[in-house]
N, C-alpha and C positions, 0 to 999 in steps of 0.2 A: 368544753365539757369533757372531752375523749381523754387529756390530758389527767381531768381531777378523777374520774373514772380511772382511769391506768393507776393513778395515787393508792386509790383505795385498793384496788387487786392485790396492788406490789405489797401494801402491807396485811393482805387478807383478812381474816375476821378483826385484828387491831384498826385496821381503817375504819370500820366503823364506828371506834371508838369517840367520842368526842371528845378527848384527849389531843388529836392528834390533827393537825392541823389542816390532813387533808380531807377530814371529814366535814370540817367548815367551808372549806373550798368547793367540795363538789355540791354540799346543800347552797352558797352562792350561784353556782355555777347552774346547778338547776332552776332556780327562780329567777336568773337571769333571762334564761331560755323559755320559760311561762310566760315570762311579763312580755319580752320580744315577738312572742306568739300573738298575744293577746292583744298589741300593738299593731301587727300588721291586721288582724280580723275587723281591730276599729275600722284602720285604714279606706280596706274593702268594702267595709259598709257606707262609710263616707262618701265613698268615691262613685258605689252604685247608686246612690241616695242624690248625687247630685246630675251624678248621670241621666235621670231616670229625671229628673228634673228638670234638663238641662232639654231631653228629648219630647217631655209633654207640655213644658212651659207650666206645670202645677209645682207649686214653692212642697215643698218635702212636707211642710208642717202642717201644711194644710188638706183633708180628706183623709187621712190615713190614721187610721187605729194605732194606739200607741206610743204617738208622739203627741211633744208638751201640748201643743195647740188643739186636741181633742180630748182633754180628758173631760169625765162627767163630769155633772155639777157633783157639790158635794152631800151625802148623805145629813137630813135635819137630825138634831139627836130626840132619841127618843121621852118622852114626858116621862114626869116623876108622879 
């Protein structure tokens, strides 16, 4: 990303053009770096979730708010 970043300086307000190739690059470049973000935060969760699991001998799915295995029942619909 430091690279497509330097792109765009070297050609100053025209880098941001979308003309210019390096303005495709650094918008890859950034959502590269979001998704890899958001890849290791899964991770983390994962990892604590099993942890935490692994520590109480309670399976992750069960007692806890939020996951598949507790959600409500579902709402009746209402009369006509």
């Amino acid at each position: 990303m430091q690279v497509t970043t330097a792109a765009v300086r070297l050609f100053d307000g025209a880098g941001y053009t979308q003309d210019l190739l390096a303005e495709r690059m650094t918008c890859d470049a950034k959502i590269t770096h979001i998704h890899a973000g958001a890849k290791r935060v899964q991770r983390m969760v994962i990892a604590r979730s099993l942890l935490s699991e692994r520590l109480t001998g309670v399976p992750a799915t069960q007692g806890r708010g939020g996951s598949p295995g507790s959600c409500p029942p579902p709402v009746p619909p209402l009369p006509l």
